[in-house]
C-alpha positions, 0 to 999 in steps of 0.5 A, spaced: 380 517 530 375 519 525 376 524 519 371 529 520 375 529 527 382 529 524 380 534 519 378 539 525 384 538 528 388 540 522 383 545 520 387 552 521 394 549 519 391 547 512 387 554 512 394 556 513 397 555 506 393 559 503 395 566 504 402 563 502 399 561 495 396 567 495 402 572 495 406 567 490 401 568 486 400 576 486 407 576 487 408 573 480 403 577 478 399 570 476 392 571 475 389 565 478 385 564 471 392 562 468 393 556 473 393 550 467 395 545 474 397 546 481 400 539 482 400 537 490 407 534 494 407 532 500 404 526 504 399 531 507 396 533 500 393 525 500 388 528 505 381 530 503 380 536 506 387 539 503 384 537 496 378 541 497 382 547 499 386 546 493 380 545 489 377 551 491 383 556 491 384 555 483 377 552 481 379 546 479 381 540 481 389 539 483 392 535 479 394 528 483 397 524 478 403 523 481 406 520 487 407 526 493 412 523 497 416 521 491 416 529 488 418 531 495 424 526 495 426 528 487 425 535 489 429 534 495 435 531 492 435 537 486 436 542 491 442 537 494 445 538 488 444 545 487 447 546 493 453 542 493 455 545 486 454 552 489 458 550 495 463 546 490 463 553 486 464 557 492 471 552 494 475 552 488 474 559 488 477 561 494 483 556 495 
């Protein structure tokens, strides 16, 4: 498979992410302008296509100095532990 091909099967879905960045920002009541870095995680953010979106969304090209598998994994372990310190929480409290 090509990537003009893989890019075409993905196309909506990539073009899907934007409306959600969109409202986060309005909802924050972010203006664009004020976006120093917008930093890509994921394994799907290594795709060119993704970076492009990303690129014009914001202006300016995503920071990619970090490794998107690892910040999806770091992340994930930071909720983990965000969730067992509340179920912890909750626990204590009711016995």
């Amino acid at each position: 498979m090509t990537r003009a091909k893989l890019e075409q099967l993905c196309d909506e879905l990539i073009e899907r992410t934007v409306p959600p960045v969109e409202a986060c920002l309005r909802d924050g009541k972010i203006d664009i302008s004020k976006v120093d870095e917008l930093v890509l995680v994921g394994g799907m953010t290594r795709m060119p296509k993704v970076v492009e979106i990303a690129h014009k969304l914001i202006g300016k090209a995503p920071h990619q100095g970090v490794n998107p598998d690892e910040v999806v994994a770091i992340g994930a372990g930071i909720q983990g532990g965000v969730l067992t310190a509340r179920s912890n929480r909750t626990s204590s409290c009711s016995t």
